[in-house]
C-alpha positions as a Markdown table, in Angstrom:
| # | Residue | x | y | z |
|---|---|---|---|---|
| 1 | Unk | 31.6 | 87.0 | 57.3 |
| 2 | Unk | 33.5 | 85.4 | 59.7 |
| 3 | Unk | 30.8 | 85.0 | 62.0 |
| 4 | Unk | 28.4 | 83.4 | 59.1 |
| 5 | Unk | 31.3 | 80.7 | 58.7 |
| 6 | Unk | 31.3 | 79.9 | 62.6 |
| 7 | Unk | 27.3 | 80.1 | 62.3 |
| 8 | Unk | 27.5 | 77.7 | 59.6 |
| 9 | Unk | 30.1 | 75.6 | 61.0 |
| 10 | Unk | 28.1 | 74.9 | 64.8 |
| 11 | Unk | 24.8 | 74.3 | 62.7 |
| 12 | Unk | 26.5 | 71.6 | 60.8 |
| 13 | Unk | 27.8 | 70.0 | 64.0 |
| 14 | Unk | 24.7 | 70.4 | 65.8 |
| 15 | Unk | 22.7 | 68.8 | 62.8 |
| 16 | Unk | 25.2 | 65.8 | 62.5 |
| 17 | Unk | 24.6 | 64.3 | 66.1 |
| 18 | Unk | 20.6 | 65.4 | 66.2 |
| 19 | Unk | 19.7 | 64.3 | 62.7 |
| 20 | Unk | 19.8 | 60.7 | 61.9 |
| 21 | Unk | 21.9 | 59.2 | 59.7 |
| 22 | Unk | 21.3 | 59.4 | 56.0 |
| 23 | Unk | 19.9 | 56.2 | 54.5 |
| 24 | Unk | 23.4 | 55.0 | 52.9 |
| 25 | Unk | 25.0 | 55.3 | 56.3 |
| 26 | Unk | 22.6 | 52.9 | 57.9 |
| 27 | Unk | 23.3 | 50.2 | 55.7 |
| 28 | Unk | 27.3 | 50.5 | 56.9 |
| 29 | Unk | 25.7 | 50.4 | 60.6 |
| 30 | Unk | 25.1 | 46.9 | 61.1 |
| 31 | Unk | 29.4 | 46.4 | 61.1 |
| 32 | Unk | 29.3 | 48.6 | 64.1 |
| 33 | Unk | 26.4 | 46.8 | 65.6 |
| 34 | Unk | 27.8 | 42.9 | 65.0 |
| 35 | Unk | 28.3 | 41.2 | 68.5 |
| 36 | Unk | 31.2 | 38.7 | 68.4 |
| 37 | Unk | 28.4 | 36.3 | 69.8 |
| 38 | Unk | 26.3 | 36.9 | 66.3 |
| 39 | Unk | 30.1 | 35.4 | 64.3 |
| 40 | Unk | 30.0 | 32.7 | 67.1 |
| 41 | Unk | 26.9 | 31.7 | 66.7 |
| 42 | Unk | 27.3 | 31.2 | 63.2 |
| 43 | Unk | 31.0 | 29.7 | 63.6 |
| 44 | Unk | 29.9 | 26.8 | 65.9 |
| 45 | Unk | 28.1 | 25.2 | 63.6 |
| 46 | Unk | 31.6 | 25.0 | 61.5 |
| 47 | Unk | 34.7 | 23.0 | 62.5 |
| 48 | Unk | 38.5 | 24.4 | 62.6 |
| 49 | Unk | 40.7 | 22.8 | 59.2 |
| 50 | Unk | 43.5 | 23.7 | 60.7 |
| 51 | Unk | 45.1 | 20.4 | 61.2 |
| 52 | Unk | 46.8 | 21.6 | 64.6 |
| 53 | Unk | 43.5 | 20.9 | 66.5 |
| 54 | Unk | 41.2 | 18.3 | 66.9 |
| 55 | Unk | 38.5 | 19.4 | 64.8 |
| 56 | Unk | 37.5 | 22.0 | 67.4 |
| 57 | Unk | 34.8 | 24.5 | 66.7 |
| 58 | Unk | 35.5 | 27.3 | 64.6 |
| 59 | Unk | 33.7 | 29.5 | 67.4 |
| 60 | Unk | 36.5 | 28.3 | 70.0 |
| 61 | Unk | 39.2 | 27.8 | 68.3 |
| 62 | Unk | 42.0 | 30.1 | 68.9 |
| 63 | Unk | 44.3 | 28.7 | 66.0 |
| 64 | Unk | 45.6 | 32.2 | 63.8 |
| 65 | Unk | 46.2 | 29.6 | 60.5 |
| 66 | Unk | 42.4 | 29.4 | 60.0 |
| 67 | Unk | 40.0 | 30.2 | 62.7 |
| 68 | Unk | 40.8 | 33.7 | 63.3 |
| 69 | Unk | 40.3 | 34.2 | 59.3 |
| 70 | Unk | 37.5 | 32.3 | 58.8 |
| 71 | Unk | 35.5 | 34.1 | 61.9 |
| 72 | Unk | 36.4 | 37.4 | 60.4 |
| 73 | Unk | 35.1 | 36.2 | 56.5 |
| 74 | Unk | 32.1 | 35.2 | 58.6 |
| 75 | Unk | 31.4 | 39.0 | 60.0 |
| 76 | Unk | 32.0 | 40.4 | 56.5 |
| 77 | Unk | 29.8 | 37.6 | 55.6 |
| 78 | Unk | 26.7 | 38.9 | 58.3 |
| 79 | Unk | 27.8 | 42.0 | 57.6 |
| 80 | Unk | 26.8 | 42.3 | 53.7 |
| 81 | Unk | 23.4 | 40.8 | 55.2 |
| 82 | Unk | 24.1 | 37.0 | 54.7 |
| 83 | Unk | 22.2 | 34.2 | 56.4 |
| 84 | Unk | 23.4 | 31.9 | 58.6 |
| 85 | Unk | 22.4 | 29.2 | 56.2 |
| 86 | Unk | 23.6 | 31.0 | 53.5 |
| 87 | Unk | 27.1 | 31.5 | 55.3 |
| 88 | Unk | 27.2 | 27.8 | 55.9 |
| 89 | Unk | 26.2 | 26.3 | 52.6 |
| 90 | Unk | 29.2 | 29.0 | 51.4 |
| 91 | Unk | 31.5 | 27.5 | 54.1 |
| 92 | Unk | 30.5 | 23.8 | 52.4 |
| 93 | Unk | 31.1 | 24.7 | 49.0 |
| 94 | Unk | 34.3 | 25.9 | 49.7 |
| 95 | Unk | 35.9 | 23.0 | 51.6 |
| 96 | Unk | 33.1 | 20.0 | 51.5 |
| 97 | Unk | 30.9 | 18.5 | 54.2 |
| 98 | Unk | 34.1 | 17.9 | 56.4 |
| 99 | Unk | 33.7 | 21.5 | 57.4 |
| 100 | Unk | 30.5 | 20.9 | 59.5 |
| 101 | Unk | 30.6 | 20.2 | 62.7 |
| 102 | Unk | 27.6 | 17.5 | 62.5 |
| 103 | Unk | 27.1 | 16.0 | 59.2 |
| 104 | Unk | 23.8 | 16.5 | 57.2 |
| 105 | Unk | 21.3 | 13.6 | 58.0 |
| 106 | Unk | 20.9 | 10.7 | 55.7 |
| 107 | Unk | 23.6 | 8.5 | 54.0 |
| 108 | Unk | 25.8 | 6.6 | 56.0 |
| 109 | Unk | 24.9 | 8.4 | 59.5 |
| 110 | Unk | 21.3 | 7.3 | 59.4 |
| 111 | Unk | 22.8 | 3.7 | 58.5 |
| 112 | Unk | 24.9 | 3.9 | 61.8 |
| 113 | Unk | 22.1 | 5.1 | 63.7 |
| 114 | Unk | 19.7 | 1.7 | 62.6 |
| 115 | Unk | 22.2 | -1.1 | 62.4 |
| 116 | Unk | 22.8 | -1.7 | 66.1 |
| 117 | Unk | 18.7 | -1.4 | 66.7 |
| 118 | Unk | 18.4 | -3.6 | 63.7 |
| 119 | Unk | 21.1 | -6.5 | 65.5 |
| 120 | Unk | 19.4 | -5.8 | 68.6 |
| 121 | Unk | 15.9 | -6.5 | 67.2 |
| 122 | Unk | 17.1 | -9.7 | 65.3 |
| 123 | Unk | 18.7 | -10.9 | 68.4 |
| 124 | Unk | 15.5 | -10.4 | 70.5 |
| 125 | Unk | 13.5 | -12.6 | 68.2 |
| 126 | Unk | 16.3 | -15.0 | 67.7 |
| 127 | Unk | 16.6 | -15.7 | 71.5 |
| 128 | Unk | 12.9 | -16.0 | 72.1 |
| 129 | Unk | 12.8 | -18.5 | 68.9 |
| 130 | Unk | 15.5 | -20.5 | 70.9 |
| 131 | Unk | 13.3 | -20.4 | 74.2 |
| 132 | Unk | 10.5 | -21.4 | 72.7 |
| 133 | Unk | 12.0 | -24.3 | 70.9 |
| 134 | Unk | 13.5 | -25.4 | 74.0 |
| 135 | Unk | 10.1 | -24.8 | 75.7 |
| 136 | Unk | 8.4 | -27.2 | 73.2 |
| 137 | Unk | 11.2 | -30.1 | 73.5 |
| 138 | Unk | 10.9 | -30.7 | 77.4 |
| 139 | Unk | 9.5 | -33.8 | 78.7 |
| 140 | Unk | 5.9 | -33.4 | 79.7 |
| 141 | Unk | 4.8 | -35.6 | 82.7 |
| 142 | Unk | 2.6 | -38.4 | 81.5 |
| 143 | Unk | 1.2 | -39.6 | 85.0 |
| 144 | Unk | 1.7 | -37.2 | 88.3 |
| 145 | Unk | 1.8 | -39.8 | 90.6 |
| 146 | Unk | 1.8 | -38.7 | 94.4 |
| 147 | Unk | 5.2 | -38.8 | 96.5 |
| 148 | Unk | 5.4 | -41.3 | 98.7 |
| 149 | Unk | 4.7 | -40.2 | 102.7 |
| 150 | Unk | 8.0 | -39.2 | 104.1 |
| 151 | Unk | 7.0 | -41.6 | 107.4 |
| 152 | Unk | 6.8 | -44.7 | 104.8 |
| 153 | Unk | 10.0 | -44.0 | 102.7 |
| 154 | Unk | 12.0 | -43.5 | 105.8 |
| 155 | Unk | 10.9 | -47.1 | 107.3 |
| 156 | Unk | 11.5 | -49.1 | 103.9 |
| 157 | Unk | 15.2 | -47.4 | 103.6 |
| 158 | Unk | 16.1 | -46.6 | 107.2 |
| 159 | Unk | 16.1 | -49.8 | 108.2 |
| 160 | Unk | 18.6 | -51.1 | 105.5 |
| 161 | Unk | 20.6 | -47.8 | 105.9 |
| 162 | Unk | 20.8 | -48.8 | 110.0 |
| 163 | Unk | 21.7 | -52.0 | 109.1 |
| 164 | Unk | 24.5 | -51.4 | 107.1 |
| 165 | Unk | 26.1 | -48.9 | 109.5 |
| 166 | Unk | 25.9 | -51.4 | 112.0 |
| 167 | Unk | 27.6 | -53.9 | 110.1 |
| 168 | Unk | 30.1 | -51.4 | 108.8 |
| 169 | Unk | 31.2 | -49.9 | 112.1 |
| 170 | Unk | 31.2 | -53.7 | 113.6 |
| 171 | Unk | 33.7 | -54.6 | 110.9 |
| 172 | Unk | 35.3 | -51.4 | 111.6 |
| 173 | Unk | 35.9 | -51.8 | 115.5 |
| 174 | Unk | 37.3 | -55.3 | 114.7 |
């Protein structure tokens, strides 16, 4: 009898590491196969509330007060087969929007986003208005009348321009 019991007994052990799993002990598996890169993953799209740090990713932070907890609600999160979406909308129900590490789109975001294009478009077409204007009030020349020949200026107003020096330096050396 004793020998049946032994029989029994290695059977078992051999069947338990040949045999796969039953079907209720692969559903517990996935705990033993979550990476801590899978909880990161989902964790940087989440900010620490903490208050000790500066709104630092839940995947980095190191702060025991709420990232440690919240990283290890978000493996029994995965765990039970949650989505990352799913995770996060949870995450944003519980403390609000502040809780994302970049706000949804829309709202007040999308206005920050257009107002400085907006200015920067209004200004373009301002400052063109303003050259234009400008454009529009200078004088046009009537007549284009050609310069005078250097040779001819220089002989109508050179000779008073020597004259004068000579009469300034005269009453200079005397």
């Amino acid at each position: 009898m004793r020998h049946l019991i032994l029989w029994f007994f290695a059977f078992a052990c051999a069947s338990a590491v040949v045999l796969p799993p039953p079907a209720h002990a692969a559903e517990a598996a996935p705990e033993a196969s979550l990476t801590p890169e899978q909880i990161k993953e989902v964790a940087s799209d989440l900010v620490c509330l903490c208050g000790s740090c500066p709104r630092e990713s839940l995947a980095t932070c190191i702060c025991t007060a709420f990232a440690v907890p919240q990283r290890e609600a978000i493996g029994r999160a995965l765990t039970a087969g949650q989505g990352r979406e799913q995770i996060v909308e949870e995450f944003v129900a519980r403390f609000g929007v502040m809780v994302l590490a970049e706000p949804p789109p829309g709202g007040y975001r999308l206005v920050g986003w257009l107002t400085p294009a907006a200015i920067l478009l209004v200004g373009i077409v301002v400052v063109r208005s303003v050259l234009v204007s400008w454009r529009r009030r200078a004088p046009k020349p009537e007549t284009t009348v050609a310069p005078p020949s250097p040779a001819s200026a220089a002989d109508r107003t050179g000779s008073s321009y020597e004259e004068q020096l000579k009469r300034d330096l005269d009453a200079f050396e005397n």
